[in-house]
Phi, psi and omega in degrees: 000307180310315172311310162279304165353292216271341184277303179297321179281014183251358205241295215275300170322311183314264195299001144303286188282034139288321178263001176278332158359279195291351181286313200307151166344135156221100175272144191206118172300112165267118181261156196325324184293313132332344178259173169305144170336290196286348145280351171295303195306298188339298188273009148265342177287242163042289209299317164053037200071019184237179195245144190268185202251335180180157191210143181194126216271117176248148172225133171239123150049046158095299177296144191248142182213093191266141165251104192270152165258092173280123207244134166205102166091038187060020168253158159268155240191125146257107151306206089188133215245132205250183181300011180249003206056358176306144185265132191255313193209138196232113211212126177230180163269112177220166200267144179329331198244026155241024184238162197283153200294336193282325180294319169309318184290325176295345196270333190283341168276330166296312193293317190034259186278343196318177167239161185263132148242194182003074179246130190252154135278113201245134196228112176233152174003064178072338195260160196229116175235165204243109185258168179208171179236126163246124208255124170236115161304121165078000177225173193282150172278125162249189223213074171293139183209137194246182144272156195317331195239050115097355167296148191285140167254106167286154172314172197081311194301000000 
């Protein structure tokens, strides 16, 4: 008796976690000629005299997302772009002391002893916050993010 049990809850887990499976990411490297038109055009607006470096079709949960990667003047670039071409999201790398003084201040007050590395600019629906990783000695690197006018953003947001 216990084996069919154990045979069924061994069953019933199989095909729970199958189907959880399928919600997870699914990417696939695309060349440019293959997305929609109006994502070709979205990344030739983009493009500005840089090259793009890689593109690539992510389906989440049902959503089409395409992500280009862009190289120009020895910056990198993240899009993302859905299939109608609207720009969803935009992210570069940039140097601290090349974001506006109010956003340097908030990421340096967020930071507090920490010291800040790698902070992109990030642009969503028009609005543009500044993210950063902050390095503590004895503690996990975390992950602060302000607004243009230098206020703290919780994650998600």
């Amino acid at each position: 008796m216990n084996n069919c049990l154990s045979l069924r809850f061994l069953t019933v887990t199989f095909v729970c976690g199958a189907a959880a499976v399928t919600t997870f990411a699914e990417d696939k490297k695309i060349a440019l000629k293959n997305a929609p038109v109006a994502v070709q055009k979205t990344i030739a607006d983009q493009l500005k005299g840089g090259t793009l470096r890689e593109l690539v079709l992510e389906v989440e949960n049902g959503e089409t997302v395409y992500e280009a990667e862009l190289a120009a003047d020895g910056h990198v670039r993240t899009l993302a772009i859905d299939a109608k071409g609207t720009l969803l999201e935009s992210e570069a790398a940039v140097e601290l002391s090349a974001i506006p003084a109010a956003a340097r201040e908030g990421l340096l007050r967020e930071a507090g002893k920490g010291s800040i590395s790698e902070v992109e600019e990030v642009t969503k629906n028009g609005a543009v916050s500044y993210e950063a990783m902050v390095k503590e000695k004895g503690k996990k690197d975390r992950e602060i993010v302000v607004g243009a006018d230098g206020k703290a953003i919780t994650a998600g947001k």
